[in-house]
C-alpha positions in Angstrom: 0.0 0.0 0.0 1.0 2.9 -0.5 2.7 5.7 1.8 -0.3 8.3 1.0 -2.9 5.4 1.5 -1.7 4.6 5.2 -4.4 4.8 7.2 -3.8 7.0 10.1 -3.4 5.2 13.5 -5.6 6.7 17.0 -5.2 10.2 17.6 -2.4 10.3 20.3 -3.3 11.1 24.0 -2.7 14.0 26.1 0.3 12.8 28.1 2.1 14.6 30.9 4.9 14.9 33.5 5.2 14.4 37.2 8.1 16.2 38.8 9.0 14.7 42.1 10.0 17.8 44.2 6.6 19.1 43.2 3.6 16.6 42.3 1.4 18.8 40.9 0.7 17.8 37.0 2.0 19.5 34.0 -0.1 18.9 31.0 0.7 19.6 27.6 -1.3 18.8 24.3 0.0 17.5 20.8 0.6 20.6 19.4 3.5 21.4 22.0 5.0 18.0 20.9 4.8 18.8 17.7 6.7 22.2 18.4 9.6 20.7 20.7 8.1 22.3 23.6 7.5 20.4 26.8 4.6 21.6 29.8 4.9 24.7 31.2 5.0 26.0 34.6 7.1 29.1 34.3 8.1 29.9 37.9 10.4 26.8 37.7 11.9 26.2 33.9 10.5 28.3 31.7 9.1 26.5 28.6 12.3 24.4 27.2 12.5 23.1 23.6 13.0 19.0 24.0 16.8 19.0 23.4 16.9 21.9 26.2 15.3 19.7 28.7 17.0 16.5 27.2 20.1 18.3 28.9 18.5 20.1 31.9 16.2 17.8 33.6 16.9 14.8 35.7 17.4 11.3 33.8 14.6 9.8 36.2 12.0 12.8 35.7 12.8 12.9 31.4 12.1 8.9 30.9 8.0 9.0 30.9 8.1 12.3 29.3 10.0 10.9 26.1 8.4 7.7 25.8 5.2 9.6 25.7 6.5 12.2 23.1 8.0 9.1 20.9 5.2 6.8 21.2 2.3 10.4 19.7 4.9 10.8 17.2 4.5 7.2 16.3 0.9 7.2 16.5 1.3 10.4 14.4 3.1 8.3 11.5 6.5 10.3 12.6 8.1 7.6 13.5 6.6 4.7 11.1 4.0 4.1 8.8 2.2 1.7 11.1 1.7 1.6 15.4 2.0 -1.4 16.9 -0.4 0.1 19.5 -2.6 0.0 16.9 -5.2 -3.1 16.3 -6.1 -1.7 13.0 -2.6 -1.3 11.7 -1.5 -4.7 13.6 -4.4 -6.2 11.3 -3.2 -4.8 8.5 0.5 -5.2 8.5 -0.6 -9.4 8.9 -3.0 -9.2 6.4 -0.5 -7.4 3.7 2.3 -9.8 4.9 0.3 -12.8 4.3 -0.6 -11.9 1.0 3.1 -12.5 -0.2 4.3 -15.4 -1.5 7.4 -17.2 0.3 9.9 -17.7 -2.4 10.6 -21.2 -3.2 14.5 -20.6 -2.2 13.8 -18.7 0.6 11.4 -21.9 2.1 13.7 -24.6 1.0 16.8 -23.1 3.5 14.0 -22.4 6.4 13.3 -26.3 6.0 17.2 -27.1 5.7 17.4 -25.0 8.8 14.8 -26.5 10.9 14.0 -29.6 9.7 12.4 -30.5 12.8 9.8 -28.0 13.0 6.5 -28.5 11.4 4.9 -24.9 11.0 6.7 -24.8 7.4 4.8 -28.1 5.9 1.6 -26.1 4.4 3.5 -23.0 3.5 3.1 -23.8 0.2 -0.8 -23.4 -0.2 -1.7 -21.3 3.0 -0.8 -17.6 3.9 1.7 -16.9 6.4 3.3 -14.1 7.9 6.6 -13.8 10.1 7.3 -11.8 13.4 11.0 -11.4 13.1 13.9 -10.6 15.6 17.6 -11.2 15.7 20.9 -10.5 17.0 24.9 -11.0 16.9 26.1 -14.4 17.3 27.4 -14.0 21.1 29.0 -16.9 22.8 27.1 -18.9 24.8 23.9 -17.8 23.5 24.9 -13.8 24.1 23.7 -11.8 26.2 20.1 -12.5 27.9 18.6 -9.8 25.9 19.2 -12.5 22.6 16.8 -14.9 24.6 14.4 -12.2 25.7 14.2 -11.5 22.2 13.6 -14.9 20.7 10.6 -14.9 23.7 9.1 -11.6 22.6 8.7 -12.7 18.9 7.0 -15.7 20.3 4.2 -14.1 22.3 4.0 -11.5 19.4 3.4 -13.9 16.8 0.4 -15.7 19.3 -1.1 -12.6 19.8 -1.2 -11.8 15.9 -2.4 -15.3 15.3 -5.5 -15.0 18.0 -6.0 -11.4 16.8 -6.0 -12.2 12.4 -6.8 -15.7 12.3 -3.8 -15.8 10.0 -0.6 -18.1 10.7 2.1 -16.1 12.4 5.4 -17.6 12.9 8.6 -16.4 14.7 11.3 -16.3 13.1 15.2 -15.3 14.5 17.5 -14.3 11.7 21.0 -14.7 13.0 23.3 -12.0 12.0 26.3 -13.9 10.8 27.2 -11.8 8.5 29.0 -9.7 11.0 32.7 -9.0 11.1 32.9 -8.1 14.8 34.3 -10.8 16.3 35.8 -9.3 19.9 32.3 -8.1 20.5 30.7 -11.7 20.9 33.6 -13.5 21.9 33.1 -13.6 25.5 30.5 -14.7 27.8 29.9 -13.1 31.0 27.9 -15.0 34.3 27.0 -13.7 37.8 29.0 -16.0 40.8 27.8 -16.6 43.7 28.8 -13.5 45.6 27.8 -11.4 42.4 31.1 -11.0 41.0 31.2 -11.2 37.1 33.0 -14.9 35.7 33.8 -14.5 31.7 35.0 -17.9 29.5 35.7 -16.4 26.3 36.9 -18.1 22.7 40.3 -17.2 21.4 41.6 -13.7 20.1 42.2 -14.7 17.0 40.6 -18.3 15.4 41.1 -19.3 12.2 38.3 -17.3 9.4 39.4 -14.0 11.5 38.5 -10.8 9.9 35.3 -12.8 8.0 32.6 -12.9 8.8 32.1 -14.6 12.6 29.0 -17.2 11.2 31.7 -19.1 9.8 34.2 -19.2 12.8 34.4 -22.4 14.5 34.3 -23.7 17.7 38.0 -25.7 18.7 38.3 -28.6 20.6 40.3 -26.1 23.8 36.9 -24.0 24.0 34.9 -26.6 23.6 36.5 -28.8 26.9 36.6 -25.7 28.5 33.0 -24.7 28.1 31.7 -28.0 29.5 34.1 -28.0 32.7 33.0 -24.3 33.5 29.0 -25.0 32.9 29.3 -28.4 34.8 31.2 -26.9 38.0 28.8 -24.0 38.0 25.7 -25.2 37.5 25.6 -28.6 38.4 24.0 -28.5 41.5 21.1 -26.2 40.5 20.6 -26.5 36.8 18.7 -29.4 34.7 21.4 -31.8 33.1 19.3 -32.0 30.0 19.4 -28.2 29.4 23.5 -28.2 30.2 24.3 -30.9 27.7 22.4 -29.4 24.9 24.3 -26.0 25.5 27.7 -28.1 25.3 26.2 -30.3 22.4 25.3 -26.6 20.4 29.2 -25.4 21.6 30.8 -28.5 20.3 34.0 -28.3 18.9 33.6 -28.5 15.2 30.3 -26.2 15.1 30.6 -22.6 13.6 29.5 -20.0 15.9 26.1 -19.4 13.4 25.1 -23.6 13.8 25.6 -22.8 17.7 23.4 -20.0 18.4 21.0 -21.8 15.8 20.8 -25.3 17.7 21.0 -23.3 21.2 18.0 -21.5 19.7 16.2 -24.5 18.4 16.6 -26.9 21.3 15.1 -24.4 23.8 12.6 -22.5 21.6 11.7 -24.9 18.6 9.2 -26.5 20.6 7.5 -22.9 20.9 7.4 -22.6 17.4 10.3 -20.2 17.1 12.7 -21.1 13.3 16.4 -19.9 12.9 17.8 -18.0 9.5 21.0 -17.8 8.7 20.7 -15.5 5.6 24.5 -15.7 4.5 23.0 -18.8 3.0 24.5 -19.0 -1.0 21.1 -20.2 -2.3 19.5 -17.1 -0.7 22.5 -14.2 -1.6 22.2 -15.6 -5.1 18.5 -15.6 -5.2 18.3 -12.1 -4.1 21.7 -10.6 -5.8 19.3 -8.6 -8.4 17.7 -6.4 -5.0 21.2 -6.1 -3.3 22.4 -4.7 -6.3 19.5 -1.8 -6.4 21.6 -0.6 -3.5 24.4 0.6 -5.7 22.4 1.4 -8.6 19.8 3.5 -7.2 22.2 4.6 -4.5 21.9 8.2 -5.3 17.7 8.1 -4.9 18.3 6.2 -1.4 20.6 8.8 -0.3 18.3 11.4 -0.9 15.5 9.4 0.9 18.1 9.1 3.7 18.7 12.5 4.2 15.4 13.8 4.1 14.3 11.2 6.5 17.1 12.3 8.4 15.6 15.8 8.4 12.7 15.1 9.3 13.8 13.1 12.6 16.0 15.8 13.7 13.2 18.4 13.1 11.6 16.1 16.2 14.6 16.4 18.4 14.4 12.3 17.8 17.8 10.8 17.1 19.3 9.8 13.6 21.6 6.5 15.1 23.3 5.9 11.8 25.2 8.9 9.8 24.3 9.1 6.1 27.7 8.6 4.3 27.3 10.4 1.3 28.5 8.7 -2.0 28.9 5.1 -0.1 26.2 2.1 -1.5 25.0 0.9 2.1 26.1 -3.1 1.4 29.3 -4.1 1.8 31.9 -5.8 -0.4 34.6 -8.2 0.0 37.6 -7.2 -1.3 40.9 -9.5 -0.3 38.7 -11.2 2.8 38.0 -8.0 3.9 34.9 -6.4 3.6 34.4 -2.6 3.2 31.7 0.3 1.8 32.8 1.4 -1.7 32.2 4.8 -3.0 30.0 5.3 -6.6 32.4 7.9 -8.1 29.2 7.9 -11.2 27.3 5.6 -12.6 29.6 3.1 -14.4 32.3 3.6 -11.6 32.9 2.8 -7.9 36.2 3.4 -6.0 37.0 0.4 -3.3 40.4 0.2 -1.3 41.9 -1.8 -4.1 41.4 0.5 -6.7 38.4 1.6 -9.4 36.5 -1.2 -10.9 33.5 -0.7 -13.3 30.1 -0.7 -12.7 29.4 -3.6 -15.1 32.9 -5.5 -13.6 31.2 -5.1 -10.1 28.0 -6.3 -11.0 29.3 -9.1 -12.8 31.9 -10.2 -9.9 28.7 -10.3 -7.6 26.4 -11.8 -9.4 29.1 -14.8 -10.0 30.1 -14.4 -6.2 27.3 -13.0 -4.2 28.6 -14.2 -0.8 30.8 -11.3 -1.1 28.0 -8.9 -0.7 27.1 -8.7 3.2 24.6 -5.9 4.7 25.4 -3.0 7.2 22.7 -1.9 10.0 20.3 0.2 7.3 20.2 -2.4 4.1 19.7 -5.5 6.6 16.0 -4.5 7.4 15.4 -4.3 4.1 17.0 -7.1 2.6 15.3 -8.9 5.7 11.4 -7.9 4.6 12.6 -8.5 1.0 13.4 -11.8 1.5 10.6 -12.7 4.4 6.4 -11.6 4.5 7.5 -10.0 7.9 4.3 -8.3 9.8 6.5 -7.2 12.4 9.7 -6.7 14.1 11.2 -7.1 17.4 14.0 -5.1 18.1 16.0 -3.4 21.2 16.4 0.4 21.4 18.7 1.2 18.9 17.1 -1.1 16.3 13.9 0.5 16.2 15.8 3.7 15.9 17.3 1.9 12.5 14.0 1.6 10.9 12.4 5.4 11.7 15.5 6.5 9.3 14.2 3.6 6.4 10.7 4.3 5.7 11.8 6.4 2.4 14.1 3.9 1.3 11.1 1.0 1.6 8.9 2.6 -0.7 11.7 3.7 -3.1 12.4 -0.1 -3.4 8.9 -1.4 -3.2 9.6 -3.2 -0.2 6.3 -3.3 2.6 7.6 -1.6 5.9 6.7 -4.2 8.4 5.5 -3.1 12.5 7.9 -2.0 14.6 7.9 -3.1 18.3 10.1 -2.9 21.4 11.2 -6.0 22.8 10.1 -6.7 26.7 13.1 -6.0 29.2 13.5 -8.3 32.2 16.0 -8.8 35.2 16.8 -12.3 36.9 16.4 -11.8 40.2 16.1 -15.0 43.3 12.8 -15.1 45.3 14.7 -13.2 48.1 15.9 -10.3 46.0 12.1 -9.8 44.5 11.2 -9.4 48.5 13.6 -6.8 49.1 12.6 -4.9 46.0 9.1 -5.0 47.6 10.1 -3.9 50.7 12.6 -0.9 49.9 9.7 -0.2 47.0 12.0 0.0 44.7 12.2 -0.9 40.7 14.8 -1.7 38.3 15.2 2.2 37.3 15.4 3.2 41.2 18.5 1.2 41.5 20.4 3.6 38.8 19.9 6.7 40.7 22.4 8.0 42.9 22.5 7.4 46.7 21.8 10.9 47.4 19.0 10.6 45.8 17.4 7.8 46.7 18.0 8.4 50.3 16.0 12.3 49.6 13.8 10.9 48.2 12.6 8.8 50.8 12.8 11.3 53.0 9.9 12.9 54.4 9.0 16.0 53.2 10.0 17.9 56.8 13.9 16.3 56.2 13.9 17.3 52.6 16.7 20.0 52.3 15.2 21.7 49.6 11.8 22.0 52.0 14.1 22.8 54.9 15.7 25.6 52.9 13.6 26.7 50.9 12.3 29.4 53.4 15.8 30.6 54.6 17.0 31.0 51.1 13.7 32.9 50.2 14.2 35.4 53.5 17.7 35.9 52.8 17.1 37.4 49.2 13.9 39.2 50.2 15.0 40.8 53.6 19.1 41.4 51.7 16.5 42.9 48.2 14.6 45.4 51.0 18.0 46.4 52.5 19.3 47.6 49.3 15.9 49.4 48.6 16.2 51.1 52.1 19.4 52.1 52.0 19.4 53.0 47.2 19.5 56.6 48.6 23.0 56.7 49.3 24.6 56.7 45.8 28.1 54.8 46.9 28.7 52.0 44.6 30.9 49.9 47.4 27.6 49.8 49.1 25.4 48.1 46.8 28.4 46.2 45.5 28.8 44.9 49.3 24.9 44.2 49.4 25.2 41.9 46.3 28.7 40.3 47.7 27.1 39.4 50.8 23.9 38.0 49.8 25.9 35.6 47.5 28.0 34.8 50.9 25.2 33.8 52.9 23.7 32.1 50.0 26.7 29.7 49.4 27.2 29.4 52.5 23.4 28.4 52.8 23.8 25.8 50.4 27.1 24.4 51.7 25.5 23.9 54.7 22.5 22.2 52.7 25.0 20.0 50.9 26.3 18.4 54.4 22.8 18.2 55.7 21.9 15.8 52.8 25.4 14.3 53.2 24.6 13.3 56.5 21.1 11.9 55.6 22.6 9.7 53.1 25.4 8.5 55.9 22.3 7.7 58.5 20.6 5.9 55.8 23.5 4.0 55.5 22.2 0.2 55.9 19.3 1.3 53.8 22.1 1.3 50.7 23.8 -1.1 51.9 21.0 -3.5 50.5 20.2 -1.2 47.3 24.1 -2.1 46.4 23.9 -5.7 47.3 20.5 -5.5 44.9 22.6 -3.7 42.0 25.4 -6.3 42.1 23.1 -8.8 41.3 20.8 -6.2 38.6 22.9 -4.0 37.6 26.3 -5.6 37.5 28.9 -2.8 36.7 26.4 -0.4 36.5 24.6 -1.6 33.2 21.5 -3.5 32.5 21.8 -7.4 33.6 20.4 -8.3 30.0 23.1 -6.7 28.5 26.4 -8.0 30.6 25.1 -11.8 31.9 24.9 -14.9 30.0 21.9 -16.5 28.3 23.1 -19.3 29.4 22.4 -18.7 32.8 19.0 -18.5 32.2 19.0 -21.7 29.8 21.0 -23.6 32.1 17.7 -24.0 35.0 15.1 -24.3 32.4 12.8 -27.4 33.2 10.3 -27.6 30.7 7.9 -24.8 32.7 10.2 -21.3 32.6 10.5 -20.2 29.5 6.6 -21.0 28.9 6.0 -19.0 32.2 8.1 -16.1 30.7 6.2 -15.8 27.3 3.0 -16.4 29.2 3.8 -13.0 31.3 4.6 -11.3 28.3 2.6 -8.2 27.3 3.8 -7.4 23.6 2.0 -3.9 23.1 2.7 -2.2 26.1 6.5 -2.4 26.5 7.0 -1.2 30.1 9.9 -1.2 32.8 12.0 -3.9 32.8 10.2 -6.8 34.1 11.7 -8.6 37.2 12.0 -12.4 36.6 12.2 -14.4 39.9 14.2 -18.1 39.2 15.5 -20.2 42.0 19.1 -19.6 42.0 20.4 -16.4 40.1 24.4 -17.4 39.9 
């Protein structure tokens, strides 16, 4: 369908913020989030523009405000043709999906690649549509946010299903085709006394500098893995979920056949199928659309940039620079791959020198495993290649796609749903207690200690209610002093009025410093649990899912959690990050 016949999705609520050091609401209306402005209340900042505020307000008072502003400009069309939040655009993007045809290469590899799963056996006479997701090839599964992914497609595909009628299946497309090997290399897992463990493969395996799918797991790794997951988890975990981790990190296996048998023997009994795109049936089946990259890579630049534009105009970010003159695959060139520049039309400029339009073309469509895609032309060749109704991505990913709508319709490619993937946090029964108790949540545990302890403070202890009123005397009664005494014109006067109100002022709020100092040091045991909880939830101060292993989620499933998780999942209304309780966290 086309852009201009999108229908438009449910007008967009009036959202608003809460500020903590004064609870009174602050509404504002579309029309302000249209113009960059945020709500108003004068006395205390003015009427900022959404970068302004971006900068000025406090993370923990900004968060709400700017999921609320992206998810109107979503429902707007700003962000993407079609809301999730939507029921009428979740109906349509299935519908539209299912009325492609699978290619016969493209279903032929899903069967090679699952050959045990059975949602694939009538695809060849009834409609189907796909809700993808995917990530790096991390060791060991990656990090947990590669699971929790795998889990949200599942639960977003049921709901689709229930919702259409239509047959959704997930679908994980494993992103082999990256070159960035030190990045999944290691595994990191939480010990006992919250410590971070790592087991990692070796610097530099044989197929270095290709791309990792192809690297393979040696026999050293391999005996190592299995000793480490045995001594760790043996006590706790189910012996039937460790050997299949050290049957899918066998030695022989390349690093794509892990994650895919990892992925498989966990979630194929959900429904979930693996791709590995890098496949040479599939590059050479779609050579003829990777190569509209570099011939129409003038139009897609322009669609680029004025996409571009139009984010920025919304104070929203643009993750990936446009670079001007570059095609957006890449090519391998000496086992090396690289973004070659289109000096014109029949020439292109790569490290090894200029080669001809029609030598280029030629060399790929004999060798199209040398063409691999970069973070903007894998979405696309994705929903080229798959009827995808939706996809499930983290942060930065759905970012990806708000930059791509232009370049979809410019190569008559269907934009599929964009959705944020649920967040969660392992976390023993004990922990999820203390959370209760201290009433705290995931985001709580990021702020500082000053200011959680002021914040639980009641409202006679709070040093900006305590002085509040001395500040306000000191400039009122020091502001009447220099009106009483403006008749004699001797400018060290006035100039000794304005020094000594600053004076007592700082002074003031040295003294109001300490004060809060102190109620941080008497609330001392109080943090001594909020650290013991971000050890264990925020381990070097970032997310759990992105620092701790899949694997030690994998490595206590028993048939029931990973059902229980996708059961608990809520797929339109991404929210906080979830906690998870499991018996035994490390």
């Amino acid at each position: 369908m086309p852009a201009s016949q999108t229908p438009r999705g449910p007008e967009p609520r009036e959202v608003y913020l809460v500020n903590e050091q004064d609870p009174s609401r602050f509404y504002f209306s579309v029309d302000d989030i249209v113009g960059n402005c945020l709500p108003s209340q004068r006395s205390l900042y003015g009427r900022p523009t959404l970068a302004e505020a971006r900068a000025t307000y406090p993370k923990h008072h900004m968060t709400s405000v700017l999921q609320n502003i992206e998810r109107d400009l979503e429902l707007r069309g700003v962000l993407y043709p079609l809301s999730f939040r939507s029921p009428e655009h979740r109906h349509l993007a299935v519908q539209r999906a299912s009325a492609r045809t699978l290619s016969k290469e493209v279903l032929q590899a899903l069967r090679d690649q699952n050959p045990l799963i059975t949602a694939l056996n009538d695809a060849d006479s009834h409609p189907l549509a796909f809700v993808v997701t995917g990530q790096q090839l991390g060791y060991l599964g990656g990090p947990l946010l590669t699971l929790y992914k795998a889990l949200s497609a599942i639960s977003t595909s049921r709901v689709f299903e229930a919702e259409t009628g239509v047959k959704v299946i997930p679908l994980f497309w494993l992103q082999s085709e990256d070159h960035d090997y030190e990045e999944i290399r290691t595994a990191s897992f939480l010990s006992q006394d919250n410590q971070i463990e790592t087991l990692s493969l070796p610097p530099s395996p044989t197929g270095l500098g290709g791309s990792v799918g192809a690297i393979q797991i040696d026999d050293t790794s391999a005996t190592q893995a299995a000793a480490f997951l045995k001594a760790k988890f043996g006590d706790s975990a189910s012996e039937k979920s460790i050997d299949a981790i050290i049957q899918a990190y066998s030695a022989g296996n390349s690093l794509s056949t892990s994650l895919a048998e990892l992925l498989r023997h966990f979630l194929g009994g959900e429904g979930l199928l693996v791709l590995d795109a890098h496949d040479p049936r599939i590059k050479q089946f779609s050579v003829e659309f990777l190569l509209r990259f570099f011939r129409d890579s003038e139009e897609i630049e322009h669609a680029l940039l004025k996409r571009a534009q139009l984010l920025e105009s919304h104070q929203l970010p643009v993750k990936v620079p446009v670079r001007v003159g570059y095609p957006l695959p890449f090519v391998e060139f000496g086992g090396k791959r690289e973004r070659i520049r289109k000096i014109n039309e029949s020439t292109f400029q790569s490290s090894q020198g200029e080669i001809s339009a029609d030598q280029l073309y030629a060399a790929l469509r004999h060798s199209p495993m040398r063409l691999t895609t970069s973070a903007l032309a894998r979405p696309l060749f994705q929903d080229f290649l798959l009827p995808t109704a939706a996809y499930i991505g983290g942060a930065a990913e759905v970012a990806y796609w708000a930059q791509l709508s232009g370049v979809y319709e410019l190569l008559g490619v269907d934009m599929p749903l964009v959705i944020p993937r649920a967040q969660f946090a392992l976390c023993t029964e004990r922990q999820q207690t203390m959370m209760k108790e201290l009433k705290l949540s995931i985001s709580d545990l990021a702020r500082s200690d000053e200011d959680l302890v002021l914040s639980r403070a009641t409202s006679s202890e709070h040093p900006d209610a305590l002085f509040k009123r001395t500040e306000d005397a000191i400039e009122t009664e020091m502001a009447r002093l220099a009106k009483d005494i403006s008749g004699i014109q001797v400018p060290a006067v006035s100039e000794g009025i304005e020094r000594t109100t600053g004076s007592m002022l700082s002074n003031l709020s040295k003294l109001k410093t300490r004060y809060a100092r102190a109620i941080t040091e008497r609330d001392s045991i109080f943090l001594a649990r909020v650290n013991k909880l971000r050890a264990s939830l925020l381990p070097g101060g970032q997310d759990q899912e992105r620092v701790i292993c899949a694997t030690q989620l994998l490595a206590q499933e028993n048939d029931g959690l990973l059902k229980e998780i996708i059961c608990q999942l809520t797929p339109f209304e991404p929210s906080d990050i979830q906690l998870l309780r499991i018996s035994k966290v490390a």
